[in-house]
BAPATOR-655773 format. One record per residue (C-alpha): x negated, y, z; residue number from 1. Coordinates in nm, 2 decimals, always signed. Layout:
REM BAPATOR-655773
{{X,Y,Z},NUM};
...
//
This chain:
REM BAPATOR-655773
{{+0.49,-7.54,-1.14},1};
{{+0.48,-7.89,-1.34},2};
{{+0.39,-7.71,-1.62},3};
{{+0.09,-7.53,-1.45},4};
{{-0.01,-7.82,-1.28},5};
{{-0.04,-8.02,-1.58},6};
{{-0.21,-7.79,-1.77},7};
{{-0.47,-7.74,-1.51},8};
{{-0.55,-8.15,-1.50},9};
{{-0.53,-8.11,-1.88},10};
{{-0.80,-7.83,-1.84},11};
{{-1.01,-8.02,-1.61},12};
{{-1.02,-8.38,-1.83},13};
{{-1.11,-8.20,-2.14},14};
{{-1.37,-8.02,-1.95},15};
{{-1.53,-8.33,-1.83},16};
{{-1.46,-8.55,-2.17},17};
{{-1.62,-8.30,-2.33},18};
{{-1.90,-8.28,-2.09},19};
{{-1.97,-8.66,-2.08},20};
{{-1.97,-8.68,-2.46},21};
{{-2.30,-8.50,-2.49},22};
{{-2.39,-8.37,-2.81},23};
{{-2.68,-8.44,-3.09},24};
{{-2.86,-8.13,-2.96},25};
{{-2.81,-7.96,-2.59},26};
{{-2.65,-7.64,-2.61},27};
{{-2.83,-7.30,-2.41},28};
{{-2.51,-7.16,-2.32},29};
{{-2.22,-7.45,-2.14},30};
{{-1.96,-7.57,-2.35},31};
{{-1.78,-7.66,-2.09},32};
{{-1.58,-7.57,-1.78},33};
{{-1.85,-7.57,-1.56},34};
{{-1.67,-7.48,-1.23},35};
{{-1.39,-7.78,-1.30},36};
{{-1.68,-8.04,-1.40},37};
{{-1.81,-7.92,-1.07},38};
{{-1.52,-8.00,-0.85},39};
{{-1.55,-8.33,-1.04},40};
{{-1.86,-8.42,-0.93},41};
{{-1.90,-8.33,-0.64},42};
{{-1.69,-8.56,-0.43},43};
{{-1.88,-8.84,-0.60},44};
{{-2.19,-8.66,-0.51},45};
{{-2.06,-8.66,-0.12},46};
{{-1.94,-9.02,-0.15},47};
{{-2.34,-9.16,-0.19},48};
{{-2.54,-9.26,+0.11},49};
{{-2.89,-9.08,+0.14},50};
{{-3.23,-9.17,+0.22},51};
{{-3.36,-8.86,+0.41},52};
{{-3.72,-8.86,+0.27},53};
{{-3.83,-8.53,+0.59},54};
{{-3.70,-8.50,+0.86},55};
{{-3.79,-8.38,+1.22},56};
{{-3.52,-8.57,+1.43},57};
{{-3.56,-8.51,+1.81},58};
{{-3.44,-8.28,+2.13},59};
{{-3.54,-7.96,+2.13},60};
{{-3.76,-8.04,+2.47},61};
{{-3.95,-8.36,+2.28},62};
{{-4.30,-8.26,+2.29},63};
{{-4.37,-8.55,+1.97},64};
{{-4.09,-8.36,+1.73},65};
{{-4.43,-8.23,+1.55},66};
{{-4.80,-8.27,+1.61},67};
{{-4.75,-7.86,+1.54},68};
{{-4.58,-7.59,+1.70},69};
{{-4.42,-7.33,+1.54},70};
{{-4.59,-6.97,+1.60},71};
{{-4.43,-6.66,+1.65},72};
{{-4.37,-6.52,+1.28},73};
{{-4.08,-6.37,+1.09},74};
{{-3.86,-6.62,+0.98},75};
{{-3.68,-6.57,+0.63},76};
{{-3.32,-6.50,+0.65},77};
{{-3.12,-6.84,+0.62},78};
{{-3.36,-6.99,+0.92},79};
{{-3.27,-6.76,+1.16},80};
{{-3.03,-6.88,+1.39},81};
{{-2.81,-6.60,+1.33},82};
{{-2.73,-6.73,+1.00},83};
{{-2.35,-6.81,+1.04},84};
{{-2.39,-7.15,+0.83},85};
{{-2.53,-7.28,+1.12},86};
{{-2.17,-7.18,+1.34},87};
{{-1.99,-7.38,+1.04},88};
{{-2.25,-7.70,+1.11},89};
{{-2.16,-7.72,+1.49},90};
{{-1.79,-7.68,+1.44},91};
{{-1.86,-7.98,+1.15},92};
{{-2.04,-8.19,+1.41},93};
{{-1.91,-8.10,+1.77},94};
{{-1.56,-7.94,+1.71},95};
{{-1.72,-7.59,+1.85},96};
{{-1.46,-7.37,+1.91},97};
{{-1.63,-7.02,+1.91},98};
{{-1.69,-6.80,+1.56},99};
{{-1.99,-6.67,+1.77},100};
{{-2.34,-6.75,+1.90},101};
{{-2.30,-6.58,+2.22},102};
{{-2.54,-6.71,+2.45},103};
{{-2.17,-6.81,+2.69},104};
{{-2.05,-6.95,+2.40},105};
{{-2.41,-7.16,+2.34},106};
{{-2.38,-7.31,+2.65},107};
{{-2.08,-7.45,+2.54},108};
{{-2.23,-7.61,+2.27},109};
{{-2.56,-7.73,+2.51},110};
{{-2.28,-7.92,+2.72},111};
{{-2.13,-8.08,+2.48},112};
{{-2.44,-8.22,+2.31},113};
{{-2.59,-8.35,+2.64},114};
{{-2.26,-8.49,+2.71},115};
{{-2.27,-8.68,+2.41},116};
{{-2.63,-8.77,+2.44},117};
{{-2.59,-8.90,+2.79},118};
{{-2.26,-9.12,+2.63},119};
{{-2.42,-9.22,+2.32},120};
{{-2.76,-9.27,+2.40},121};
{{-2.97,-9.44,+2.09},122};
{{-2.68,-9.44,+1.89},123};
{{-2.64,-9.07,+1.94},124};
{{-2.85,-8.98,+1.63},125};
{{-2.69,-9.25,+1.46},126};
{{-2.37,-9.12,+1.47},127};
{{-2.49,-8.77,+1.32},128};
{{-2.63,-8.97,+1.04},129};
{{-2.29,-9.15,+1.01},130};
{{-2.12,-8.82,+0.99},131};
{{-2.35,-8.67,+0.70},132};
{{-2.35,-8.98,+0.51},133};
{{-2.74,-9.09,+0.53},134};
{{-2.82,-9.39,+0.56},135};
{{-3.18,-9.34,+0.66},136};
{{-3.35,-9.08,+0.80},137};
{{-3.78,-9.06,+0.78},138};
{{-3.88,-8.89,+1.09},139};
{{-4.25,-8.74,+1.10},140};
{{-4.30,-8.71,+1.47},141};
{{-4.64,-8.72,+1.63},142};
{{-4.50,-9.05,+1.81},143};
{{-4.13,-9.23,+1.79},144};
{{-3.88,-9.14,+2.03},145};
{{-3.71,-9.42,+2.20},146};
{{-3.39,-9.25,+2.18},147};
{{-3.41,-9.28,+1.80},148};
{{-3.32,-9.62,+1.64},149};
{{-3.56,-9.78,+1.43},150};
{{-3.30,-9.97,+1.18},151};
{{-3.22,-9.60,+1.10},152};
{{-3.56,-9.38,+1.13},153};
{{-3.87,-9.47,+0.99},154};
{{-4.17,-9.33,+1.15},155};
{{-4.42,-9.08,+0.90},156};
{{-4.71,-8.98,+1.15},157};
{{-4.96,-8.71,+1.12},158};
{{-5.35,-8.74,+1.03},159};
{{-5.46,-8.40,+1.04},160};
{{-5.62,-8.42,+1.36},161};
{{-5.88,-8.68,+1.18},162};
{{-6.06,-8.35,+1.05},163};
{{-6.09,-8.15,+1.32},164};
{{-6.36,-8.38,+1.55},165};
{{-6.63,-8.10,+1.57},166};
{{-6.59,-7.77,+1.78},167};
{{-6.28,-7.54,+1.63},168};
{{-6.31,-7.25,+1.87},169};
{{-6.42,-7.01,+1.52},170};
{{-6.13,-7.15,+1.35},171};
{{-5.89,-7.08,+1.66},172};
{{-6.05,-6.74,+1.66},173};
{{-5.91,-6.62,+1.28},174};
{{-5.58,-6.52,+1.41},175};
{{-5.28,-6.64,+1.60},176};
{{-5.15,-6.90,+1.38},177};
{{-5.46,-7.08,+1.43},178};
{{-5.50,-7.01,+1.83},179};
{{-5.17,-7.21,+1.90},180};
{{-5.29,-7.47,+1.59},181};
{{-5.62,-7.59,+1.68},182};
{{-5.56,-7.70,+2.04},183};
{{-5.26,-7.95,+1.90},184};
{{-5.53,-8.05,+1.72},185};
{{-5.73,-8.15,+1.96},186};
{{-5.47,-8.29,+2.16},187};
{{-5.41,-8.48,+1.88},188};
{{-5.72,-8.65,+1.77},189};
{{-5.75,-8.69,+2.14},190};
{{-5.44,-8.93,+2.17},191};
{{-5.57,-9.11,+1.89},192};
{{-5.93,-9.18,+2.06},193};
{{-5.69,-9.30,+2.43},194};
{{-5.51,-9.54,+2.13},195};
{{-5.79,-9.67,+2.04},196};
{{-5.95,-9.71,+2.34},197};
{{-6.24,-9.49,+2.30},198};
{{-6.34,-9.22,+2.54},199};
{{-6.55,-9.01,+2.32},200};
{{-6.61,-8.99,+1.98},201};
{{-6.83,-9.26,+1.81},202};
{{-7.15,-9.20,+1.78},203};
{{-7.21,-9.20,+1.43},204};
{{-6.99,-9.14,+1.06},205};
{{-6.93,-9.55,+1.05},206};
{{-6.81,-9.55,+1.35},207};
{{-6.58,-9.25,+1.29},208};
{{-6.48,-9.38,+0.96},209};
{{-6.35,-9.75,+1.12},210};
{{-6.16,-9.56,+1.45},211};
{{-5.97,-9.41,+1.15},212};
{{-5.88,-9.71,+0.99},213};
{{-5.79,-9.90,+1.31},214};
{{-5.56,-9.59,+1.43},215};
{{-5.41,-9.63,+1.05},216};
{{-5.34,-10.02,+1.13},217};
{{-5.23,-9.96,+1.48},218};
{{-4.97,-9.71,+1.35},219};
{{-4.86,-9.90,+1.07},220};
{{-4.79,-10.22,+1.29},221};
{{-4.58,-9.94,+1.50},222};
{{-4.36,-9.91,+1.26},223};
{{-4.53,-9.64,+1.03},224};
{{-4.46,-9.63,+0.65},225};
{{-4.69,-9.31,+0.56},226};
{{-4.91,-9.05,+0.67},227};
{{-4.87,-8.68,+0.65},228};
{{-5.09,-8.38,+0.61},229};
{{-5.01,-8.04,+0.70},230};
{{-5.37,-7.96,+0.63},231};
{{-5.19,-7.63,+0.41},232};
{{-5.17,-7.46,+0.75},233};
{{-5.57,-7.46,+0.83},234};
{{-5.73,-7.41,+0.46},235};
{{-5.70,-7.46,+0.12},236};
{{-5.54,-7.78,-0.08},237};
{{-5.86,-7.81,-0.30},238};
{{-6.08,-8.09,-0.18},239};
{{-6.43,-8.10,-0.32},240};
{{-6.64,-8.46,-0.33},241};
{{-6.91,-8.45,-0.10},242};
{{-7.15,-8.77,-0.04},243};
{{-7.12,-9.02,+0.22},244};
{{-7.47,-8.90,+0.35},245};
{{-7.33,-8.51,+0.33},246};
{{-7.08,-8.63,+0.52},247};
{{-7.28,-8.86,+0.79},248};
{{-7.54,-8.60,+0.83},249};
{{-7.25,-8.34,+0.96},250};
{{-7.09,-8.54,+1.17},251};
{{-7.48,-8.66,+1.30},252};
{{-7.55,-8.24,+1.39},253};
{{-7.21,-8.18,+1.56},254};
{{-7.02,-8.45,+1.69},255};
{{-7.22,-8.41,+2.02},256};
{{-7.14,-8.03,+2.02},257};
{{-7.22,-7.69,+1.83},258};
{{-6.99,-7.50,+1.57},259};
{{-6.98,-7.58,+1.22},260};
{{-7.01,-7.30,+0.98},261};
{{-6.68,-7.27,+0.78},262};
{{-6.81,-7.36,+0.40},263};
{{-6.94,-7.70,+0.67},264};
{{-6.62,-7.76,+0.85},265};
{{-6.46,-7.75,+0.48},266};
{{-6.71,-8.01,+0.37},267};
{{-6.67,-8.29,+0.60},268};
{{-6.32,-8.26,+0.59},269};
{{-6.33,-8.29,+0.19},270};
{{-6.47,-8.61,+0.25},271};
{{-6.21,-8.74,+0.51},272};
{{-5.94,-8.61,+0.38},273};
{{-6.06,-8.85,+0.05},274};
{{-6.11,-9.12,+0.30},275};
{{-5.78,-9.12,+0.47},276};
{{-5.62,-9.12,+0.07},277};
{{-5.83,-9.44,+0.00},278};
{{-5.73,-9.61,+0.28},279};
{{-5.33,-9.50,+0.21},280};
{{-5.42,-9.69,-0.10},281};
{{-5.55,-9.98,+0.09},282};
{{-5.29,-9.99,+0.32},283};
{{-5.03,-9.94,+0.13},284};
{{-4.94,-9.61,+0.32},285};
{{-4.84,-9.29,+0.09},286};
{{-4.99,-8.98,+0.17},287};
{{-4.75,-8.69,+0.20},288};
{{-4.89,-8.37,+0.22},289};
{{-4.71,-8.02,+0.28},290};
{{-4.72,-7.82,-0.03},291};
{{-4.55,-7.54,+0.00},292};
{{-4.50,-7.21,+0.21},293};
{{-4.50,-7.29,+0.58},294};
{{-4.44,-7.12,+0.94},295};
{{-4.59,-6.84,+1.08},296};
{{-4.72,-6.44,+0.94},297};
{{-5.08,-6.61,+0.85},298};
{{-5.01,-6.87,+0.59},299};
{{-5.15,-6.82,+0.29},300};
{{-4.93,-6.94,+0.02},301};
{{-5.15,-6.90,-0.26},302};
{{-5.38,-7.13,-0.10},303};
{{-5.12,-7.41,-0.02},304};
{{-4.98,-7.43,-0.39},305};
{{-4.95,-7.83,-0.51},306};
{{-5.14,-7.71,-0.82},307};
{{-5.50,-7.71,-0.55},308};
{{-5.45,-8.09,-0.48},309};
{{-5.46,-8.18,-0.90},310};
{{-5.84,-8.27,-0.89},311};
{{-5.71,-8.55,-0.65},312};
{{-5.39,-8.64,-0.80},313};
{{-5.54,-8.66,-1.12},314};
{{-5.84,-8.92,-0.99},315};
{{-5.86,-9.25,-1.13},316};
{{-5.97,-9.39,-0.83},317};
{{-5.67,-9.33,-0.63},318};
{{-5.43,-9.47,-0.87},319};
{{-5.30,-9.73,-0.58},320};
{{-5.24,-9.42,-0.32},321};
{{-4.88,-9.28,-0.35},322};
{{-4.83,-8.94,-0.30},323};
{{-4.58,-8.75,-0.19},324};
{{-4.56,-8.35,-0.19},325};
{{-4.36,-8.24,+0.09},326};
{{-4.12,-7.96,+0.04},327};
{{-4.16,-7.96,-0.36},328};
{{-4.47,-7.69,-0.37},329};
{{-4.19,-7.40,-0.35},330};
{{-4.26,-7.14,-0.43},331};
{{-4.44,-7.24,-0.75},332};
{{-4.20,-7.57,-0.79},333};
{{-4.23,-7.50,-1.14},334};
{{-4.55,-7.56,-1.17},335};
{{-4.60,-7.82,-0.90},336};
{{-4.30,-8.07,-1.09},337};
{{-4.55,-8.14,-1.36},338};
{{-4.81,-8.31,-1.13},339};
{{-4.54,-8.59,-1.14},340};
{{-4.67,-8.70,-1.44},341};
{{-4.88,-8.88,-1.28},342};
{{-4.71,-9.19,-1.23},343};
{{-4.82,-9.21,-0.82},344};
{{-4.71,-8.87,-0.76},345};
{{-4.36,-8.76,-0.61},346};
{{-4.19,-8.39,-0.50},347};
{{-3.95,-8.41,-0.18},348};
{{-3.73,-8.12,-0.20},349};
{{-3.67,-8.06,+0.19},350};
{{-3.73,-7.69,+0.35},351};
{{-3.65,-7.58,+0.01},352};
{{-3.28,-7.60,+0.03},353};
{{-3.24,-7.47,+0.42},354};
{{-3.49,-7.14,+0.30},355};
{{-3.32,-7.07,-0.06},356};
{{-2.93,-7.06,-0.06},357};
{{-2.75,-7.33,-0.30},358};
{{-2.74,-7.07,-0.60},359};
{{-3.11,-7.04,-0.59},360};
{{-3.22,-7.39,-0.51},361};
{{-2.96,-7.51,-0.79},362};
{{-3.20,-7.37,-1.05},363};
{{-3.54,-7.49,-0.85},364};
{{-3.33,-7.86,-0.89},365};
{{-3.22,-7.78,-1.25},366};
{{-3.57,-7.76,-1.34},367};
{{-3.69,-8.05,-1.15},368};
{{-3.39,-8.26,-1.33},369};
{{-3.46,-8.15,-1.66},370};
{{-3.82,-8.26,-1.66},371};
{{-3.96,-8.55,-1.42},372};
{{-3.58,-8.67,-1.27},373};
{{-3.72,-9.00,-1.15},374};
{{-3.96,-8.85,-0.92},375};
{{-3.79,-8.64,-0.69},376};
{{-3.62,-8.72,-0.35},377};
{{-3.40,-8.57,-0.14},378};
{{-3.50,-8.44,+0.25},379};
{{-3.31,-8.25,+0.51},380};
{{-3.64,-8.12,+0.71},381};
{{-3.41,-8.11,+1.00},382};
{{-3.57,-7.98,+1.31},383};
{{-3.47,-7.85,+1.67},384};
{{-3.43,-7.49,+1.64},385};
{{-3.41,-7.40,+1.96},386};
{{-3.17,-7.55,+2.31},387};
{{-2.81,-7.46,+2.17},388};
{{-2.89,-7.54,+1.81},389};
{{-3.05,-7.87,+1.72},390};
{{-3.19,-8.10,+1.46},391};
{{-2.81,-8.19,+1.43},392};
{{-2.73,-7.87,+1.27},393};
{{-3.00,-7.81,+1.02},394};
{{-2.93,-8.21,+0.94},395};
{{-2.57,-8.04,+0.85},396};
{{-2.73,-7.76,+0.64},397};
{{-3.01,-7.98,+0.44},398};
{{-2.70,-8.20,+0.37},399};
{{-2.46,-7.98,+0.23},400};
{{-2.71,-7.78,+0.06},401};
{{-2.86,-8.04,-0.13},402};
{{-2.48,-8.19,-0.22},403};
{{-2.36,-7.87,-0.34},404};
{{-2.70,-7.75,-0.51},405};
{{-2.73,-8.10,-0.71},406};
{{-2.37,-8.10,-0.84},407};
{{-2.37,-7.73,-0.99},408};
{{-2.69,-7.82,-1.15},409};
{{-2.58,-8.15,-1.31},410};
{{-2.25,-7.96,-1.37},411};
{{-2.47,-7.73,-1.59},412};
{{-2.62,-7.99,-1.75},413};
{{-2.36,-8.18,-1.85},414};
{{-2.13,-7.85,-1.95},415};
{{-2.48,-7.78,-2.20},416};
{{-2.45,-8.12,-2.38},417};
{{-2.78,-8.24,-2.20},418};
{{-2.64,-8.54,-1.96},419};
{{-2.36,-8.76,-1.97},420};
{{-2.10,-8.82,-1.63},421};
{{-2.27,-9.13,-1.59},422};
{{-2.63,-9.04,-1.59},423};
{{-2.57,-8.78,-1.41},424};
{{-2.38,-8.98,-1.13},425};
{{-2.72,-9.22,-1.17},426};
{{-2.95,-8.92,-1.18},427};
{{-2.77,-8.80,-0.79},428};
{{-2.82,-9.18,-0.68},429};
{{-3.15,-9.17,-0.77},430};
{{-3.22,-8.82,-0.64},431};
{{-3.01,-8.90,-0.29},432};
{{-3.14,-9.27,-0.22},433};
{{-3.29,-9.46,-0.45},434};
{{-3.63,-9.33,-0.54},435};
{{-3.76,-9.29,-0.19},436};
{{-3.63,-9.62,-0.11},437};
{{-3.80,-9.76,-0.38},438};
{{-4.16,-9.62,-0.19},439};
{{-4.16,-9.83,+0.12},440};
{{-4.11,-10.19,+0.28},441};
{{-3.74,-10.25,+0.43},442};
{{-3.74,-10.18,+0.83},443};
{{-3.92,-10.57,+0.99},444};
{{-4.13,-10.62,+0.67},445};
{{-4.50,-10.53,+0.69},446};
{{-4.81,-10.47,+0.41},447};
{{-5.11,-10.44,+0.60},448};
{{-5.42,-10.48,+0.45},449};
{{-5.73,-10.60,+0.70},450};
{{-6.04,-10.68,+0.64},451};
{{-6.13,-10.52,+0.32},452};
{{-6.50,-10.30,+0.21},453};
{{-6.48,-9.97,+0.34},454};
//
């Protein structure tokens, strides 16, 4: 047994040595042991504290988890919540004692959250977080919760709802994705209006353009630290440039009433979604946008690719915006990594890791690594799937998936002569924490920008 022993640790130091020395050129087959250099790095992986760049903390019943609501669709396999994973993340996270979801046995597990809930109260959440080893958590909600605690969430609020003021009953009409869509919409920009004290819309583009900007303030001084688009769910990522007048002479023939053609809907909303990207710039406020597949039988993925958004990306004139694309433009990630280029522009892995299993995302990472490693971030897209299995479990899933995923795929890279140990340990801080830290003001601080030309 000594002998064995020994000769194993032999095995696994020589492994990593050999790993961590790197050669003069990578290799395109390991060199290494890649399964011992993984068992190396993956406690150290576990050990760093995360900044959750998506995320959709709340209760199942909380209205504000989404300005969006899920319609009915076929969900891919590892989101159902028959996938067993998820029996693993509440017997991580509650002690559940059941290898089943019966619904007796999900009652169980409904008790024994609320119990905790009612216990805990704001620190509830925060002791998930403490048990997965993030530090922060972003949470794009249509509004905070007060049972979430701000030292821990930052708010990222929605601004879709800014490009639907005009009649959508033809949109609602397509199919039924957009019939439950378009009246969150509404209820949406409708919220914002209350918030900003109007009753109606204003009565001309200006004064459209400025109850935009002073819902953009208002939210930042709320806490906010970016905006989010899930524009991908209602038409294509490609924004033309139309004219201010274009633009002022649409919203002068239908904010009042009539229906838009389509090729006009798309028009006006071209020119606010630009609008709402200046002012991120302005304001200091990145602009995440979802750029990948999304929920429900109608989305059309070749519409949402991150590749439709270049024309803006690659603008000169909104060098000051950041931008963020959510979800990492799977499934054309490879494609979508080299927008990050651009020195503004950053991928956010979340959804990707909960829909592909660790073997599968380890590659989509790989890839990501081995071109643009600075510029992507980790996120757990957590989100309430349903009363017995919460944001707490997919929290669990996005966790371990990401932990695992990113050590097999810098085990690969260092067993192929490309990284050593300890860039690889800085490439997982970076990846884990500090690049999305690095985007926003700490929690108290502020950055906004009054006063300036429109």
């Amino acid at each position: 047994m000594r002998f064995t022993w020994r000769s194993a640790m032999l095995s696994l130091g020589a492994a990593v040595l050999l790993a961590s020395k790197g050669w003069p050129q990578a290799s395109p087959l390991p060199r290494g042991d890649v399964q011992a250099i993984y068992r190396h790095l993956l406690p150290q992986i576990q050990a760093i504290k995360m900044f959750d760049h998506h995320a959709h903390p709340g209760y199942a019943d909380d209205p504000d988890v989404d300005a969006m609501a899920i319609p009915p669709s076929h969900l891919p396999l590892r989101l159902r919540d028959t996938n067993p994973e998820l029996i693993a993340a509440a017997k991580a996270l509650f002690g559940y004692p059941y290898k089943d979801l019966a619904p007796e046995h999900g009652r169980w597990l409904i008790e024994k959250t609320n119990e905790r809930k009612r216990a805990e109260g704001v620190q509830y959440f925060d002791h998930i977080l403490d048990k997965l080893g993030i530090e922060t958590s972003v949470a794009n909600r249509a509004a905070m919760a007060d049972y979430l605690d701000p030292k821990r969430f930052r708010w990222v609020f929605f601004v879709d709802s800014f490009l639907f003021p005009f009649d959508t009953s033809e949109i609602a009409s397509r199919n039924e994705d957009e019939a439950v869509f378009m009246p969150l919409q509404r209820k949406m920009l409708e919220r914002y209006l209350k918030q900003a004290g109007l009753s109606q819309l204003p009565d001309s583009l200006d004064g459209y353009l400025a109850f935009i900007s002073r819902v953009l303030e208002q939210n930042q001084q709320r806490g906010g630290i970016a905006m989010k688009f899930e524009v991908a769910y209602f038409r294509p990522l490609h924004f033309d440039d139309p004219s201010r007048e274009t633009a002022a002479t649409l919203y002068e023939k239908y904010h009042a009433g009539g229906v838009p053609t389509p090729q006009e809907y798309r028009t006006f909303q071209d020119f606010i979604f630009r609008y709402l990207v200046r002012e991120g710039g302005r304001l200091h406020l990145p602009v995440h946008i979802h750029s990948s597949v999304g929920a429900g039988d109608y989305f059309k993925v070749t519409e949402s690719t991150a590749i439709n958004l270049e024309n803006v990306l690659k603008d000169p004139r909104y060098l000051s915006t950041t931008f963020v694309l959510i979800h990492g433009g799977y499934p054309y990630a490879r494609q979508a990594i080299w927008l990050a280029a651009m020195k503004n522009v950053y991928l956010d892995s979340s959804a990707t890791e909960l829909i592909l299993y660790p073997s599968e995302f380890k590659d989509v990472l790989q890839l990501w690594l081995e071109t643009y490693p600075e510029k992507i971030t980790f996120g757990s897209d957590c989100f309430p799937f349903n009363e017995a299995l919460g944001a707490e479990e997919s929290y669990w899933l996005g966790v371990r998936s990401s932990q695992t995923a990113l050590a097999a795929a810098l085990a690969e890279m260092m067993a192929e002569g490309e990284i050593t140990e300890s860039r690889a340990l800085e490439v997982a801080r970076q990846y884990l924490h500090d690049t999305a830290a690095s985007l926003y003001p700490p929690p108290g601080s502020s950055r906004v920008s009054t006063g300036q030309q429109r």
